[in-house]
N, C-alpha and C positions, 0 to 999 in steps of 0.2 A: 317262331322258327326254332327248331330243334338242331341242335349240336353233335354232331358224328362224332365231334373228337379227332375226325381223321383232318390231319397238317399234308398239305403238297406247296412244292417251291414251282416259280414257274421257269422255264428251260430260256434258253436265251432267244427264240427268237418266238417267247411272247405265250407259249404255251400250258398249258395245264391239262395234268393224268387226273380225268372221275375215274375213281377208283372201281374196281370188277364190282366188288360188295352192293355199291349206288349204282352201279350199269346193270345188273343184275335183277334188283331190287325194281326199277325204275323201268325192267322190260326194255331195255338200249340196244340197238341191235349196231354191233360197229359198220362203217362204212354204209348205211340208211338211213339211221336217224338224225336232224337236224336238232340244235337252239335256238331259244330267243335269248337275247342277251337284254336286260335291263339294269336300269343304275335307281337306286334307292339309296339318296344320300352320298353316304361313302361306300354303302354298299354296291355289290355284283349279284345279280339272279340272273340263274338259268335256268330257261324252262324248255321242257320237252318240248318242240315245235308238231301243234297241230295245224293242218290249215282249217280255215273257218272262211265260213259265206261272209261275202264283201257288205253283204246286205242285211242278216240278220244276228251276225255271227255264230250261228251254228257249226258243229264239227261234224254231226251225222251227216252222211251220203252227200260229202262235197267233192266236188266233178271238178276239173279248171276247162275253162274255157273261154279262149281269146286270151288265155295269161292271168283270169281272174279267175275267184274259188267261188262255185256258187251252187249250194245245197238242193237235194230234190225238190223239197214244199214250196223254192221263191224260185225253180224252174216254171214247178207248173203255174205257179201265179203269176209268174211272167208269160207265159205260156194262154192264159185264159182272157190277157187284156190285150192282148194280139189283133 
């Protein structure tokens, strides 16, 4: 893991500013993109939230449907044991 150098405090009701620099960098568009939040240790990651197929986890051409995320190639293979 690589070190920004850049320090932020969190506000009182629990929040933290990513800085433009990493919004930027990182392609973040405000008020669209979502995280994942994970805990490693004592550490905090965040990752860009993509959705991924429930089934193979793929991220290309995933559709949600019924509230689940599920990619073109495990449509049609669902699609072919029909």
């Amino acid at each position: 893991m690589k070190s920004t150098g850049i320090i932020r405090g969190v506000d009182h009701l629990g929040r933290l500013v990513i800085p433009k620099e990493i919004r930027t960098r990182l392609n973040i568009q405000d008020d669209v993109d979502s995280f994942e939040i994970f805990m490693e240790g004592n550490s905090v990651i965040l990752r860009k939230y993509e959705p991924t197929c429930v089934f193979c986890g793929n991220a290309n051409g995933v559709i949600s449907f019924n509230g689940k995320n599920v990619c073109q190639k495990c449509i049609r293979e669902l699609s072919q044991k029909l």
